[in-house]
LOKOLTOR-370193 format. One record per residue (C-alpha): y, x, z. Coordinates in steps of 0.05 Angstrom, whole numbers, padded with zeros to 5 digits, always signed. Example, Ala and Ser with C-alpha at 12.3 -4.5 7.8 and 13.67 -1.06 7.14 Angstrom:
LOKOLTOR-370193
-00090+00246+00156 -00021+00273+00143 
***
This chain:
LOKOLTOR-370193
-00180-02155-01493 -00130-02100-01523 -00142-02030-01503 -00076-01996-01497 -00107-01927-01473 -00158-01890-01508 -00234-01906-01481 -00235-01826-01477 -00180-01817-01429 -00205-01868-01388 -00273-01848-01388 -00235-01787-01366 -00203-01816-01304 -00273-01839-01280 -00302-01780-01293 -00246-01743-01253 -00227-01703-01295 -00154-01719-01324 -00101-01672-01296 -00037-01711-01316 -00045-01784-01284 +00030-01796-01290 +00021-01788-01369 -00015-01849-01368 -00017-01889-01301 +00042-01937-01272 +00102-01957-01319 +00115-01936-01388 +00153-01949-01447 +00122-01946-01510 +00125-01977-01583 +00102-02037-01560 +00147-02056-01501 +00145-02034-01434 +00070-02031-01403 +00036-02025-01336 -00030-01984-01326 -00075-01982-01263 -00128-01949-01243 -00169-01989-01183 -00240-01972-01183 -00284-02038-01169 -00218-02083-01170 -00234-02147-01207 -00162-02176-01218 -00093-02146-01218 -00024-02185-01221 +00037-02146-01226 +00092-02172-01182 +00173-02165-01192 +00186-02136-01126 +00263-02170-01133 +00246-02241-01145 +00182-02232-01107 +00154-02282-01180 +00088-02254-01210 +00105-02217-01279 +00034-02216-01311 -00039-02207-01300 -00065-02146-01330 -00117-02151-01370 -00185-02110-01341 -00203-02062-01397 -00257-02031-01376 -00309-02059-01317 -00306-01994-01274 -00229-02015-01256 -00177-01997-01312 -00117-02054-01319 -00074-02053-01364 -00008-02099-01400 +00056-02112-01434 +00102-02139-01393 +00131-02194-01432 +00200-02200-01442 +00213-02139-01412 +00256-02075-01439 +00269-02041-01375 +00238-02014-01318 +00228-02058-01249 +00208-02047-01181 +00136-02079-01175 +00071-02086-01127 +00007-02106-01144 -00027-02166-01115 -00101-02137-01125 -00161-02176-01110 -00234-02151-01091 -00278-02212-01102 -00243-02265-01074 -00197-02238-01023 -00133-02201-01044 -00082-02148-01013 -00008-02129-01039 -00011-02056-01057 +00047-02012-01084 +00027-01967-01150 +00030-01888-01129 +00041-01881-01197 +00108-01928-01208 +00151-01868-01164 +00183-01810-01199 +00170-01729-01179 +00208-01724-01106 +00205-01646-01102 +00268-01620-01119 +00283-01562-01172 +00313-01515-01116 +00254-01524-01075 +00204-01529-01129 +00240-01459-01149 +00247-01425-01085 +00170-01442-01070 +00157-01415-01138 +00194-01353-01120 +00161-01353-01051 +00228-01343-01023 +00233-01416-00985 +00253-01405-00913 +00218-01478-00887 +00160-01484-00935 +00131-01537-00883 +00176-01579-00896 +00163-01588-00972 +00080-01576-00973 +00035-01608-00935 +00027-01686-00912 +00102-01713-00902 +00121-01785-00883 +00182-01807-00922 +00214-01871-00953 +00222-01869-01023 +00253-01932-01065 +00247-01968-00989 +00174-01962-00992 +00147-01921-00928 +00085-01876-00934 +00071-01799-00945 +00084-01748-00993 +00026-01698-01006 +00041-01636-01038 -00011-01571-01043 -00006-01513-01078 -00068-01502-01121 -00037-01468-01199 -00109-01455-01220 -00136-01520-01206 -00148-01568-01264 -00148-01633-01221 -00121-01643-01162 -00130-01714-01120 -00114-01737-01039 -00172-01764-01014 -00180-01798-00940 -00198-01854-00900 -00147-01896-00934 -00185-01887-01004 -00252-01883-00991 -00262-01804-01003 -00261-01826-01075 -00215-01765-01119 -00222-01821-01179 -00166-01860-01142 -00107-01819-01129 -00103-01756-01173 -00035-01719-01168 +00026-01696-01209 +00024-01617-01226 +00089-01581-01223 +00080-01524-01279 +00134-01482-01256 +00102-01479-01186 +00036-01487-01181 +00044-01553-01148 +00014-01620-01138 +00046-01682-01110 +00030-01745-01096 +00063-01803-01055 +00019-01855-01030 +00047-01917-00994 +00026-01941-00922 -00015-01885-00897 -00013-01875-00827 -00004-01829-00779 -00071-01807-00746 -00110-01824-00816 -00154-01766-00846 -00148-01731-00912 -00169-01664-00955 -00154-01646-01023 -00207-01660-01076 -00206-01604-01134 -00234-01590-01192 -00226-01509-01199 -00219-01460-01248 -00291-01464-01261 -00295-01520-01263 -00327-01532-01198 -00315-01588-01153 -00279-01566-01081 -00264-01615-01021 -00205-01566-00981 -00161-01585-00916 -00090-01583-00925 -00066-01511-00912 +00003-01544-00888 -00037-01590-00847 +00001-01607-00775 -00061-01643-00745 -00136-01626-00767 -00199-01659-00736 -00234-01615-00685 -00302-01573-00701 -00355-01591-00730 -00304-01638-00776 -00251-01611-00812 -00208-01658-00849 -00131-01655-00838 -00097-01705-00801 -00032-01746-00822 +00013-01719-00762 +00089-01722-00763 +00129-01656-00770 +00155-01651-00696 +00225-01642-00683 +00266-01576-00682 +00269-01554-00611 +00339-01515-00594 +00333-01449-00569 +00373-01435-00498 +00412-01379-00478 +00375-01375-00414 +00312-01377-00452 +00343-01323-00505 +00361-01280-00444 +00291-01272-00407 +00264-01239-00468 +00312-01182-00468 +00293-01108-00449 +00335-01099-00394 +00293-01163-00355 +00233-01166-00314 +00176-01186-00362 +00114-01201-00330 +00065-01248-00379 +00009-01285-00356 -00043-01282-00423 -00088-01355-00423 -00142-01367-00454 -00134-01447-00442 -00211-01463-00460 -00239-01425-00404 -00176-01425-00357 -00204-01472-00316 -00238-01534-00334 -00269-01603-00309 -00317-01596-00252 -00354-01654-00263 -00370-01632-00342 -00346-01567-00361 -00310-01597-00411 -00236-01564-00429 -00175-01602-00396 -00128-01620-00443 -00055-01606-00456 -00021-01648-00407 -00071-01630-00353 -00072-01554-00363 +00011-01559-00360 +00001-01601-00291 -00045-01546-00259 -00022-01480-00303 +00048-01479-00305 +00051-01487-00220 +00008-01426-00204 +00040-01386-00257 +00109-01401-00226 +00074-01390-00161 +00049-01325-00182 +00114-01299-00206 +00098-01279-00272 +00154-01294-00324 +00113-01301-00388 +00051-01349-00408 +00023-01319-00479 -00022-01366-00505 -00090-01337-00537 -00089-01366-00613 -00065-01449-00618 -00083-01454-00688 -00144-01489-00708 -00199-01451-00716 -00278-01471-00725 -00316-01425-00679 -00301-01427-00612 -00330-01353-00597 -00277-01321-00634 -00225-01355-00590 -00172-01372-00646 -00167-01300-00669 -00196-01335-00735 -00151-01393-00749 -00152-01436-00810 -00111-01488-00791 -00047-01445-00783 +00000-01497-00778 -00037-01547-00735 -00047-01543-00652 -00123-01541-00640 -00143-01611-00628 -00195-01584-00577 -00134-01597-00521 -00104-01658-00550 -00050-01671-00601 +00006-01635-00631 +00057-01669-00583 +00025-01658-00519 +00019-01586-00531 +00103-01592-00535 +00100-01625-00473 +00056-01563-00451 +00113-01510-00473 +00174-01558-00443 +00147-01564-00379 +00140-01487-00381 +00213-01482-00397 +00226-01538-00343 +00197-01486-00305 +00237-01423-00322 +00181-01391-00356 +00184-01364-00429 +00115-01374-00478 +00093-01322-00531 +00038-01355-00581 -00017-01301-00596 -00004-01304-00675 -00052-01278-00727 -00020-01266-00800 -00075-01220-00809 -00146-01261-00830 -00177-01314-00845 -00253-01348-00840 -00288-01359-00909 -00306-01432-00892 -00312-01463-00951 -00271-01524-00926 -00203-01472-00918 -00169-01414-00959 -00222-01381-00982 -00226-01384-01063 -00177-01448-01057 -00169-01459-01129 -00227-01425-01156 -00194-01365-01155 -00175-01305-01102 -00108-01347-01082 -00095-01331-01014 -00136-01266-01008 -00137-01203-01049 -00195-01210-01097 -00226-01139-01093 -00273-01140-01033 -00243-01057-01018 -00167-01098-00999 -00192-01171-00979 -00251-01169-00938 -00263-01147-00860 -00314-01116-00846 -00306-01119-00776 -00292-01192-00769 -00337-01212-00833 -00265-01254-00854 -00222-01252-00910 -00151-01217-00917 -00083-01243-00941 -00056-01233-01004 +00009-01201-00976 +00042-01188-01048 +00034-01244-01067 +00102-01282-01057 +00073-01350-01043 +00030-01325-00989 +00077-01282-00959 +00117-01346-00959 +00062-01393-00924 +00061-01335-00870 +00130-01323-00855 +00141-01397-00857 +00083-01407-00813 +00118-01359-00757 +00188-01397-00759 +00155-01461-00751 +00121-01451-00686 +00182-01424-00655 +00229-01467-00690 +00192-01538-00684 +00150-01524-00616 +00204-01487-00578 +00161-01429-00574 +00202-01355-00546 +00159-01306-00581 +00100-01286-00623 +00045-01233-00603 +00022-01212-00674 -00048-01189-00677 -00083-01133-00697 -00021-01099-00735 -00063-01040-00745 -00108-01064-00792 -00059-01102-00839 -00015-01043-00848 -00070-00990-00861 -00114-01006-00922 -00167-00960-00895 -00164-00992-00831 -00239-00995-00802 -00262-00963-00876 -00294-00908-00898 -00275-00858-00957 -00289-00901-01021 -00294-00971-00982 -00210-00979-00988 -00159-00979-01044 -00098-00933-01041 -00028-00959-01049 +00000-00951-01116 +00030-00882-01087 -00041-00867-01078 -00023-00877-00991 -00068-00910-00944 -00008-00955-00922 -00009-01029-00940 +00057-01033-00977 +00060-01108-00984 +00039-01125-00905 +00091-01072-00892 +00141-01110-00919 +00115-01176-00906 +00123-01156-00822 +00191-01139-00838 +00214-01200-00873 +00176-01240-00827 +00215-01209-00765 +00283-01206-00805 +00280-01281-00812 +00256-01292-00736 +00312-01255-00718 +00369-01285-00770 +00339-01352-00756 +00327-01347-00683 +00362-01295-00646 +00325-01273-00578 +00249-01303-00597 +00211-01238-00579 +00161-01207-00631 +00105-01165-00605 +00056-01117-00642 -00018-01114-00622 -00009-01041-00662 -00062-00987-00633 -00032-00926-00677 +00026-00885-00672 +00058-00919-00740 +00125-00894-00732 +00185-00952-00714 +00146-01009-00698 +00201-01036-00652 +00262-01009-00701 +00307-01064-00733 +00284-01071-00804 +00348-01053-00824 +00338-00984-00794 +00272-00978-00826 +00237-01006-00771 +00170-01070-00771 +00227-01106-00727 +00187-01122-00669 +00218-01124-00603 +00164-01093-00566 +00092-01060-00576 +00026-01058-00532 +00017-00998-00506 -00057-00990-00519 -00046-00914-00505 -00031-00917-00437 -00084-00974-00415 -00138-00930-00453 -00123-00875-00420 -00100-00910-00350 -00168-00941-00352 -00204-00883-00371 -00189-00848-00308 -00186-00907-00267 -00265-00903-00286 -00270-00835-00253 -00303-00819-00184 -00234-00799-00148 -00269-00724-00144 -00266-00713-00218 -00200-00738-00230 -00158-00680-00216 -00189-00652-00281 -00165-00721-00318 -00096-00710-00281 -00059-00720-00351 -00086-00789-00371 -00041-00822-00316 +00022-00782-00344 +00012-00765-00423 +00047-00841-00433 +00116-00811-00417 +00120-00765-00470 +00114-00821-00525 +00158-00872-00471 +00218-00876-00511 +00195-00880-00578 +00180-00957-00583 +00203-01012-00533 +00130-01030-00496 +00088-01073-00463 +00031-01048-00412 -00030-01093-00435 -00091-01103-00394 -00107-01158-00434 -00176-01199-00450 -00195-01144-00505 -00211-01105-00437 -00253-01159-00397 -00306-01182-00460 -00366-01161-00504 -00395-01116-00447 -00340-01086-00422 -00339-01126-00355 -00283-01142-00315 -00231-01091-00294 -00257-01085-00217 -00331-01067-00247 -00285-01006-00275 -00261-00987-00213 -00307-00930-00184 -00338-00926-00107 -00363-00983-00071 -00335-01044-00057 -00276-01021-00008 -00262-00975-00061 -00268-01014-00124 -00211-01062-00097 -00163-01008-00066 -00169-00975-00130 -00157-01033-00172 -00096-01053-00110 -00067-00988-00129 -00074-00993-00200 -00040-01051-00210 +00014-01022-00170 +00030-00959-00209 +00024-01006-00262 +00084-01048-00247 +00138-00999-00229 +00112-00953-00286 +00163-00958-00347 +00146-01017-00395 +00142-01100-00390 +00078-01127-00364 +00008-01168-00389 -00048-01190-00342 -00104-01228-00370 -00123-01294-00328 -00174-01277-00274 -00155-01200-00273 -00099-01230-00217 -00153-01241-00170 -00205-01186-00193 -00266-01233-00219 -00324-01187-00224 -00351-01234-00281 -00332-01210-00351 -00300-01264-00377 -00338-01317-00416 -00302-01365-00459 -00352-01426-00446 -00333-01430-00364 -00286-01434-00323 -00256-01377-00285 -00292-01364-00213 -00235-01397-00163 -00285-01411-00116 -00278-01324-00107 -00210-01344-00073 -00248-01387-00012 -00250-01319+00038 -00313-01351+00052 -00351-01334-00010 -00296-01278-00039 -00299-01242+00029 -00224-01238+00021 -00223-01184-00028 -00199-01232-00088 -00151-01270-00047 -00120-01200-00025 -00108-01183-00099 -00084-01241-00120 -00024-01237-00056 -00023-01175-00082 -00002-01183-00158 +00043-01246-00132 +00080-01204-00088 +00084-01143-00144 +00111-01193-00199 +00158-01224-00146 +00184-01148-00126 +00185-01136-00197 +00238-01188-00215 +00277-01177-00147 +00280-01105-00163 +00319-01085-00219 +00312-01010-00216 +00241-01037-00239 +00268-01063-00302 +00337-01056-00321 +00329-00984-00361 +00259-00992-00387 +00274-00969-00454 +00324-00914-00422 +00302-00839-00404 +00355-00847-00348 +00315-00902-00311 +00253-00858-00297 +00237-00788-00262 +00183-00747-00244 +00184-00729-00168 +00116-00703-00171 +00072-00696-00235 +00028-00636-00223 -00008-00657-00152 -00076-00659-00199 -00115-00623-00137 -00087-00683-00093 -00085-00730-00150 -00017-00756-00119 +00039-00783-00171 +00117-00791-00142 +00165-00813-00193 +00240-00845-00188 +00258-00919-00235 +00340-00929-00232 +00375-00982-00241 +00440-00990-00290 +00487-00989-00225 +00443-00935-00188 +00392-00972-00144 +00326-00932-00127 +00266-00939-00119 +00215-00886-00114 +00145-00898-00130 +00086-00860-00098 +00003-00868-00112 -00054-00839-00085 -00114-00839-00130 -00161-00814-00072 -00195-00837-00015 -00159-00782+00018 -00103-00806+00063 -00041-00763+00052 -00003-00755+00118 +00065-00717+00115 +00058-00721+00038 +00132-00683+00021 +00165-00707-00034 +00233-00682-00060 +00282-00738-00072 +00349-00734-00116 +00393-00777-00057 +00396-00769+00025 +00388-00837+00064 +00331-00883+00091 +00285-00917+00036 +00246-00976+00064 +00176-00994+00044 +00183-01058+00003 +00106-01054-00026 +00045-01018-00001 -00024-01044-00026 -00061-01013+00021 -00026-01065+00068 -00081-01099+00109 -00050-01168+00077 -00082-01152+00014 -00155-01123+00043 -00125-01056+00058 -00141-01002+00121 -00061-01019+00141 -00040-00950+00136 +00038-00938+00113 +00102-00910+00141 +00125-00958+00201 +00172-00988+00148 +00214-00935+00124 +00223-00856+00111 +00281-00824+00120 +00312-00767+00075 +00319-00698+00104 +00347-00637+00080 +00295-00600+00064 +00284-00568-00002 +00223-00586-00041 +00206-00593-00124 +00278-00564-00138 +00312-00616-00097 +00365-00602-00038 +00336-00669+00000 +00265-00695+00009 +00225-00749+00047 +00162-00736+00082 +00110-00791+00064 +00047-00825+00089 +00003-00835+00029 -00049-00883+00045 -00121-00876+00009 -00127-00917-00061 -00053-00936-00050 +00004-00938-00089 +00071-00948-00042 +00138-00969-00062 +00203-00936-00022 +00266-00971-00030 +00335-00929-00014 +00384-00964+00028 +00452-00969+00009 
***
């Protein structure tokens, strides 16, 4: 027996410890000829095999009981293509040697990752299948440049890091390893030793599959294919159209009668996308898709950022999900969240033994709110693995835009702190310089990259430029939530009518900030959990009351200036706050047990989004000071509101609620143009639960002077009503 490696470094190898398996392991010329090394734990005999002639070379010589091999090839004196014929006891396999293929990263991407700068880094990290040398298998890469050992471990190794440790890449921080023949489906983490020497089992943070909860292993899962974006597509995300988005939670959507279990993918497209077409909205925004371990916090703390929850099925079928969407005509925003991450030992937290992904002082990376861990934003290769993360669910799942949550507290450092529990900026601000940027970036490549995919702050401050091109000092995004205007709308909508003429200003105070950002109206499901209850429980009076207010709510709501979001179940009024382990309460929609009142709200918001889109003096000039008036602002006594929205080529519409159980009969208004202006909406129509009250289906202009203007229309104002008047041209 000649040992041609040192008994140290192979004690090494079984101890797993050695960091540089390529140094010694597979093909190598040295003083004595060329000669093969193997590691195969519990192997008993290895013959090397000329993969040309298909004629066995040699036997290597077993050098150590615990499975070290090791030869010169005779007559040899260059390399060869070769397999292994391995046997275990008496039965044998063909195996190829990880360790006979050279480095496969490249030196611009092994560069560009190193200068966090690489547009796709998906599609260099992670779990890749490739052919290399016309051997098939995948190519595992991680980034771990603290870690001092670094193997793939999985179901196709027996969870054993002796087996396959990987190649380091100095200059990057990265380890690589090819290994023939795995499959798709099969599981696999990364086995480290860190910089403390501790041992650490951690999922793939480029993972595109990953098992679902309790597990959490990554899954081998094929990069899917770039989906094109459309020009229709491009167009329905534009300020100047009707945007009306349906926000899903698709756990608790609905689910299987017979087990409360969740439908998957493919059924939730069969049943969602039909009602949402149905109900006119224009928009689906998913709540978070990225895998995350505890269902309670709904995906808002992913760890899988790269791979579709496997709680609905696989990566695929939640394409099929968005397609038939698009088959549809309907757009879907993914609820995105850049801003956290869970401390599950299994995912970011400490990956390499040291603060990698998150800042390391507890005062910059810790929540205390959500008890999570915060992203390293200046650090290049994070920044990277975010803004890469962003262009590859648009890019590779045809998704039209991104709802980025809880802006707010990445770009203040004190966010949710008090004085001596944050870190100032290095110009001693409270800004977050590096998330600052990092938004930016992240929207400047979206928009390079992508043209027309819609970004959309969650940001509940008045940062200035949130929806200002980057290049203009702005984040980028296309649009903001208004959380301004649903605090405040909701605040008075919580009011006993008689007190709300002394609360006048909450329904108005969201015109003076109108034009500052492009925004979205959100009653989202922020508003409907953790003991808020559902938005009709808001609603003051009894139950007549509670649903005409809520009827004429939602109707000042969609002809007030700004795109629209309606959490599921809030289109039919459930009066259970929602609760993400059921299914939404359909059964409220049988008259029978809903008495009606659900099934009136729900017409109601399907005929509001469908007036919406039909209507573009609804839309068109959202963003535009010239597509909205004031008719009547200061009615607080009556707590009336009148205003005009204009279209680009003049259309009209004018726009009159009642906030009292009052009816107003001859209500005055003054109007800018003479004519007749039909009633196109009234939700105190007896087709939606009302008391039928309205204006015989029209009003007609006369010249009488009233609020400054030489024409005005004299208007039945039902109680708890919001009416829409339509001029005639």
């Amino acid at each position: 027996m000649k040992k041609l490696v040192a008994q140290s470094v192979i004690d090494a190898f079984f101890d797993g410890t050695h960091s540089d398996p390529f140094a010694v392991l597979g093909m190598h010329e040295t003083h004595n000829g060329i000669e093969i090394r193997v590691l195969l734990p519990e192997a008993h005999r290895v013959i090397v095999i000329d993969k040309e002639t298909h004629k066995a070379v040699v036997e290597l010589e077993l050098v150590d009981e615990r499975g070290f091999f090791n030869a010169i090839v005779p007559k040899a004196n260059q390399f060869f293509a070769y397999e292994l014929q391995v046997y275990w006891g008496k039965e044998s396999q063909i195996l190829e040697d990880p360790y006979r293929f050279h480095p496969m990263i490249n030196e611009l991407d092994n560069w560009l990752l190193a200068e966090g700068s690489h547009l796709r880094p998906y599609e260099v990290l992670g779990a890749h299948f490739v052919e290399y040398d016309n051997v098939a298998g995948v190519n595992f890469r991680v980034w771990a440049p603290n870690a001092k050992r670094v193997s793939v471990v999985g179901d196709f190794n027996y969870w054993d890091g002796r087996r396959h440790p990987m190649r380091f890449h100095p200059a990057s921080g990265i380890w690589e390893l090819f290994l023939p023949k795995v499959a798709l489906g099969q599981l696999y983490k990364f086995e480290l030793i860190d910089s403390n020497n501790q041992l650490r089992l951690k999922a793939d943070p480029y993972a595109f599959a990953a098992q679902l909860r309790p597990d959490t292993a990554s899954q081998v899962s094929a990069l899917p294919e770039i989906v094109e974006m459309t020009e229709k597509r491009r167009a329905a995300n534009q300020s100047d159209k009707p945007i009306s988005i349906y926000e899903v939670h698709l756990g608790s959507w609905r689910r299987n009668l017979e087990n409360n279990f969740w439908l998957d993918y493919d059924e939730i497209a069969d049943e969602l996308i039909p009602y949402v077409k149905e109900m006119g909205f224009t928009h689906i925004e998913l709540l978070p898709i990225s895998e995350y371990p505890f269902d309670g916090s709904w995906g808002y703390q992913p760890l899988g950022l790269y791979a579709p929850t496997s709680r609905f099925g696989t990566p695929d079928s939640f394409k099929r999900l968005i397609e038939k969407a698009h088959e549809s005509g309907i757009n879907v925003i993914l609820d995105w969240v850049p801003g956290h991450f869970p401390s599950d030992t299994h995912g970011l937290a400490a990956f390499d033994g040291t603060s990698l992904y998150e800042y390391a002082d507890p005062k910059e990376g810790y929540h205390q709110d959500w008890n999570t861990l915060i992203y390293n934003y200046g650090r290049h290769e994070v920044k990277n693995y975010l803004s890469g993360n962003a262009l590859y669910w648009v890019e590779r799942f045809g998704l039209d835009g991104l709802r980025v949550d809880a802006v707010a507290s990445m770009i203040y450092r004190d966010y949710s702190r008090r004085d001596g529990e944050w870190v100032p900026n290095q110009y001693g601000g409270r800004e977050n310089l590096e998330a600052i940027e990092f938004l930016k970036h992240t929207n400047y490549v979206l928009g390079t990259e992508l043209p027309g995919v819609a970004a959309i702050a969650e940001e509940s401050t008045s940062f200035p430029g949130v929806t200002l091109p980057p290049e203009h000092g702005g984040l980028g995004f296309h649009y903001k939530w208004n959380m301004g205007w649903m605090n405040d709308t909701l605040e008075y909508m919580k009011l006993d009518p008689v007190y709300r003429q002394y609360h006048h200003g909450k329904m108005t105070f969201a015109m003076l900030y109108q034009y500052s950002e492009n925004f979205v109206l959100p009653l989202s499901h922020d508003e409907v959990v953790h003991g808020k209850g559902s938005l009709i429980t808001k609603m003051s009076g009894d139950t007549w009351q509670k649903f005409a207010n809520l009827r004429a709510y939602y109707g000042y709501m969609w002809a007030f200036p700004g795109k629209k979001l309606l959490f599921m179940g809030n289109e039919f009024a459930q009066g259970r706050e929602w609760n993400y382990q059921e299914s939404l309460d359909w059964f409220l929609l049988d008259d029978g047990q809903g008495g009606g009142w659900h099934s009136g709200v729900q017409r109601l918001v399907k005929d509001l989004n469908k007036t919406y889109q039909n209507q573009t003096a609804l839309f068109e000039l959202d963003t535009d000071p010239q597509g909205f008036e004031w008719l009547v602002v200061d009615d607080n006594q009556n707590s009336v509101f009148a205003f005009e929205r204009r279209s680009k080529s003049g259309e009209v519409i004018i726009v009159v609620s009642n906030f009292t159980p009052v009816p107003r009969d001859n209500y005055r208004i003054g109007v800018n143009e003479p004519g007749k202006y039909e009633e196109i909406l009234n939700t105190d129509s007896a087709y939606y639960k009302g008391s039928n009250l309205g204006n015989y289906g029209e009003v007609i202009a006369e010249e009488i002077e009233n609020h400054g203007k030489a024409q005005s229309i004299s208007v039945m104002v039902p109680p708890l009503a919001t009416v829409y008047l339509r001029l005639k041209k």
